[in-house]
C-alpha positions as CSV (number, residue, x, y, z in Angstrom):
1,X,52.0,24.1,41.5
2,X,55.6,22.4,42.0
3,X,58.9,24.2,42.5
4,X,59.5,22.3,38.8
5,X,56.5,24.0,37.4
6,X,57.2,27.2,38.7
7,X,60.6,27.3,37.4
8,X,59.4,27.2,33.5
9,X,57.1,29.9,34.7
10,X,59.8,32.1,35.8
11,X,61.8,31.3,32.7
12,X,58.5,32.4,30.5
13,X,58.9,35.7,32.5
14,X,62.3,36.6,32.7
15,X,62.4,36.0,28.8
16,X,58.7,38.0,27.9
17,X,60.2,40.9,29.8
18,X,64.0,41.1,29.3
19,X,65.5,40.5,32.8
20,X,68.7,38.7,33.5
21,X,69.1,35.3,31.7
22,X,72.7,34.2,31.9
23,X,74.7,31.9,33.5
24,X,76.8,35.3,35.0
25,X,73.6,36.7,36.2
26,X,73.2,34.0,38.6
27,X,75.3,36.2,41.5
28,X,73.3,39.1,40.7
29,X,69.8,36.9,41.0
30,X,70.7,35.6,44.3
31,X,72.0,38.8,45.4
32,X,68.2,40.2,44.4
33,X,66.9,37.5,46.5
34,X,68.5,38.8,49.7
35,X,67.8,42.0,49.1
36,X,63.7,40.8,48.8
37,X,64.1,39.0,52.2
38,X,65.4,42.1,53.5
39,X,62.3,44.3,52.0
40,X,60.2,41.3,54.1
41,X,62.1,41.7,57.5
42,X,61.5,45.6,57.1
43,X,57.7,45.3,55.8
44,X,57.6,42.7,59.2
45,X,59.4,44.9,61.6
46,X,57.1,48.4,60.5
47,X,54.1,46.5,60.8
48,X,53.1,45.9,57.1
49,X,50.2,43.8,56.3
50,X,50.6,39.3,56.0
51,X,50.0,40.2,52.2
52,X,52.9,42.6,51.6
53,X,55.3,41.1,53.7
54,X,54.1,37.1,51.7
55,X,54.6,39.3,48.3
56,X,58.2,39.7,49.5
57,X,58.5,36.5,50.2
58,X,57.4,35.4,46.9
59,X,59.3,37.6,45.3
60,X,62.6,35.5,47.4
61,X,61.3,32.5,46.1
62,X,61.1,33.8,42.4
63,X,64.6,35.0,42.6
64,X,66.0,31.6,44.1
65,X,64.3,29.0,41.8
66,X,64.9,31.3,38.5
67,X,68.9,31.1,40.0
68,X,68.4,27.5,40.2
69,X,67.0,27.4,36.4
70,X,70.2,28.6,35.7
71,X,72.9,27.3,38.3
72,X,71.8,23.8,38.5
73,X,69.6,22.6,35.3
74,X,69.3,19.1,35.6
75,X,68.4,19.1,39.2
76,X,64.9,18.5,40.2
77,X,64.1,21.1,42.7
78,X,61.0,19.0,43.8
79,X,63.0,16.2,44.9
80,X,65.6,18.2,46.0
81,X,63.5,19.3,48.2
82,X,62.0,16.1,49.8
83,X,65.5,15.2,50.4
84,X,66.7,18.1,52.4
85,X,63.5,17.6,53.9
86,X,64.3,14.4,55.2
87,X,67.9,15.1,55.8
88,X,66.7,17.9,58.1
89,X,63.8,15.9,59.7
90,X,66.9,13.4,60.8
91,X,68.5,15.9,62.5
92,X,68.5,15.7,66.6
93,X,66.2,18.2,68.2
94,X,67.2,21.7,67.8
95,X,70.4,20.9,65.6
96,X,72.5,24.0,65.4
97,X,70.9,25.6,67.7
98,X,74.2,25.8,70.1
99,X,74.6,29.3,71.1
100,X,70.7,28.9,73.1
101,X,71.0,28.5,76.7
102,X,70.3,24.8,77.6
């Protein structure tokens, strides 16, 4: 499935069961997101099993792409992707990594 896909499968569950849907939500949806990355670095740090901790994750991803339904329409996160993708492939070895020891 493609981030595109997914996204109208998000939208058929936020409307089926009621949760946020409005342009002023986005905040609160990417808030939800970090709060779901911080469930997985917890679940990771108190040893919780690849599946709970990947559920987490998940969960991230549902929160960012239904925010992106909503905060950015008419981009295609698909493509949007391949090019950050590349942009980031571009990048010299280790970019932003400056505060490593050399």
């Amino acid at each position: 499935m493609h981030l595109e896909e997914m996204k109208k499968e998000i939208q058929e569950l936020v409307l089926k069961k009621g949760f946020y849907n409005r342009i002023e939500d986005i905040p609160k949806k990417l808030l939800f997101a970090f709060i779901e990355l911080g469930e997985a670095s917890d679940d990771w740090k108190k040893g919780a099993s690849e599946e709970k901790i990947a559920e987490e994750l998940v969960d991230t991803i549902f929160y960012i792409l239904d925010a992106s339904r909503l905060a950015c329409p008419s981009v295609d996160m698909d493509n949007m992707f391949k090019k950050k993708l590349e942009k980031n492939l571009q990048r010299p070895f280790q970019y932003g990594e400056g505060h490593r020891e050399k």
